[in-house]
N, C-alpha and C positions, 0 to 999 in steps of 0.2 A: 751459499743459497742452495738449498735441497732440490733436485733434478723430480720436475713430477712427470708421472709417467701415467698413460691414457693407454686404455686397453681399448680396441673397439673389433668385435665380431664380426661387423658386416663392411665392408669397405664400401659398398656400393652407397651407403648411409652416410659415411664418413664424407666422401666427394658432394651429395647431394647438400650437406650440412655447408660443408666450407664452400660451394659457390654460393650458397643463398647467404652467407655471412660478406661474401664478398659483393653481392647484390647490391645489398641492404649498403656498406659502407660505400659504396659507390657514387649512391642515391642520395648521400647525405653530405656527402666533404669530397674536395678535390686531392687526388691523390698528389702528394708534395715533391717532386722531383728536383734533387739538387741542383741548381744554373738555369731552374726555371721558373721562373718569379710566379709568384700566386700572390704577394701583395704588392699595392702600388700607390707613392707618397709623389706628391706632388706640390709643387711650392706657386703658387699666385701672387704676384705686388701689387693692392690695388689703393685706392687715396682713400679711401673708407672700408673698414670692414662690409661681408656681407650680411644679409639680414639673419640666414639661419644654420644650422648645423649641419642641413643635409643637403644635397644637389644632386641633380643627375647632370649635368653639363656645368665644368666648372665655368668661371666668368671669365672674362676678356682680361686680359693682364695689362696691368699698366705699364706706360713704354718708356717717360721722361718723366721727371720731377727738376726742378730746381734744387742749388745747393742752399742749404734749411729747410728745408721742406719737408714737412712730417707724412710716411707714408706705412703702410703699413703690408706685410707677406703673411697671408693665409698658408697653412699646410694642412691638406686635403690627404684622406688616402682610404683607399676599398681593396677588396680581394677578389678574388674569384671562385675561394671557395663559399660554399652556402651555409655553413656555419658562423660565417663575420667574422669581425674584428675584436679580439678582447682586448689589446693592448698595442700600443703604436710608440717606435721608440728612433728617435734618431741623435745625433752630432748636427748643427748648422754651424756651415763655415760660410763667412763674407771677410772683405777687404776694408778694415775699421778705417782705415784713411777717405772711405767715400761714404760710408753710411755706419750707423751706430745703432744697436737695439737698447731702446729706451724701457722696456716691456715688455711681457709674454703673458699672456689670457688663454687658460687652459680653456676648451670648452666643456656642456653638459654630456655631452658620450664620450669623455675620458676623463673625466673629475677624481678619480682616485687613484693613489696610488703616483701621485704626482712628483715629477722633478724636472729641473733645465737651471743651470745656473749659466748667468746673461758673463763672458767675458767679452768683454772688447779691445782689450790692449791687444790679445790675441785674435781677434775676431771668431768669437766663437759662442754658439750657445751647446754648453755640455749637457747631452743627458737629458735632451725634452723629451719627454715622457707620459703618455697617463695611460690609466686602463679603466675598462668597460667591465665592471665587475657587475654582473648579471647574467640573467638566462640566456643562453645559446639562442633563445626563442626569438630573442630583442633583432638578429641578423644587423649586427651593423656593417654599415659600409659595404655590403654586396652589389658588384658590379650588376646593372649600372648605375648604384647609387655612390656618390662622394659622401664619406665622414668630414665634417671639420675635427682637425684634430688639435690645434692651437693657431693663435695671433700673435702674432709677430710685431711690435709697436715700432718702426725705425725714423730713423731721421738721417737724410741725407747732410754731409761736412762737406765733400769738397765734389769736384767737377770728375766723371770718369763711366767708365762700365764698372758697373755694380751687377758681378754673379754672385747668388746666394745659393749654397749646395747644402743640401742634406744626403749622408751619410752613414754608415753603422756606426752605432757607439763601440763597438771594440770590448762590448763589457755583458757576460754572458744572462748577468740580474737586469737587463736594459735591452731588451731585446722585442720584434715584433710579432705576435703571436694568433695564430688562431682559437676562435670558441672552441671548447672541448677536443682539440687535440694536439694544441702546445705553440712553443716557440719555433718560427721559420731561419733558416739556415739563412745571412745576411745574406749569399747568393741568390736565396728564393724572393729578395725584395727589392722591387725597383725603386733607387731613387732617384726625385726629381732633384730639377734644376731653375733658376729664376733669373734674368734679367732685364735690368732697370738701368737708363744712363741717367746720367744725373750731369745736369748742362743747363745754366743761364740760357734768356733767349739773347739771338744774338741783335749787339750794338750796332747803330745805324752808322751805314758808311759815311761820310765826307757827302757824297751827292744826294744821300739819301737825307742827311740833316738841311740841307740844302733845299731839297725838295718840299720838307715838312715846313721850313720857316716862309718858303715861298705862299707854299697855300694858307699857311694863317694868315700872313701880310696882304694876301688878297681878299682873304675874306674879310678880315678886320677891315681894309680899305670900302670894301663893297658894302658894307654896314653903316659908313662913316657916311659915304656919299648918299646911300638910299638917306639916313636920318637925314639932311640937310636937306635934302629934295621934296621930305614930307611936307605937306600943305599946314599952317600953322589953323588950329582950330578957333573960328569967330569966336 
């Protein structure tokens, strides 16, 4: 590539140029320093999706489910620079022995450019993915707003803690990126984490079965004796 070279006469022009260039970029985007997150993914479990795509407080996470019990992980995630989010990309990893992804629903602020393929033997969804292909102008997901960035469709199998991690995908075409000024360094991105236990309620003890059959027997008895005690109508 050919070395270009800049003559300039006046130095004191040159200084005045390049702070107002650094003004200007200042004002516009956060400057990206390695091992320090400027985006941020966040996983929610909740029993129904929510209603829209964007948030400033994400919702209350779900705490238990029973085992069969269909529930579903929102991933959420904003930056802090003010150019937004063009593209959001991670790896989820869960324990397939307690819960399963049944489905994955891209949302409308990352509909292109889409990928995730669902494994469960390994517990994994590879490669979720989408982007925001549009104007810088759109700001998505600038703190403090939350992007939804996909749904999660799962189903809980058996009894246990259920963590679901999101991750870098390890793959440099899958990456998370800023509006107009690129791909962030997996360092620059925090990701979240989710748990969900997954536990029957529990079985009545011996004295508690005990107690339940007592109070029917009285109240059936109490029923029994009021009806006979009723007045027979003339």
């Amino acid at each position: 590539m050919p070395v270009m070279r800049f003559i300039h006469r006046n130095t004191c022009l040159l200084v005045t140029g390049a702070a107002l260039l650094a003004m200007a970029a200042a004002s516009t985007t956060t400057v990206a320093v390695p091992g320090v997150p400027v985006a941020f993914i966040e996983l929610v479990p909740l029993s129904t999706a929510s209603p829209g795509d964007t948030i400033t407080s994400l919702p209350a996470p779900l705490a238990q489910v029973d085992p069969g019990a269909s529930f579903v992980v929102e991933v959420w995630a904003r930056t802090d620079d003010t150019q937004g989010l063009s593209s959001v990309s991670m790896n989820i990893q869960f324990d397939p022995t307690i819960a399963v992804v049944t489905g994955v629903t891209h949302t409308t602020l990352f509909s292109s450019l889409l990928s995730g393929t669902v494994d469960n033997a390994n517990g994994l969804v590879v490669g979720l993915s989408g982007s925001h292909l549009s104007s810088c102008a759109d700001q998505v997901g600038v703190t403090p707003t939350w992007a939804r960035v996909a749904i999660l469709d799962m189903q809980a199998v058996d009894s246990g803690v259920l963590v679901v991690n999101a991750v870098d995908t390890g793959l440099p075409a899958l990456g998370t990126a800023i509006c107009g000024v690129g791909d962030l360094l997996p360092s620059q991105v925090a990701y979240g984490t989710a748990t969900l236990t997954v536990t029957a309620p529990p079985i009545p003890t011996v004295s508690q079965w005990g107690l339940m059959i007592l109070t029917l027997l009285t109240l059936t008895t109490g029923t029994i004796v009021y009806s006979k005690r009723r007045p027979r109508a003339a």
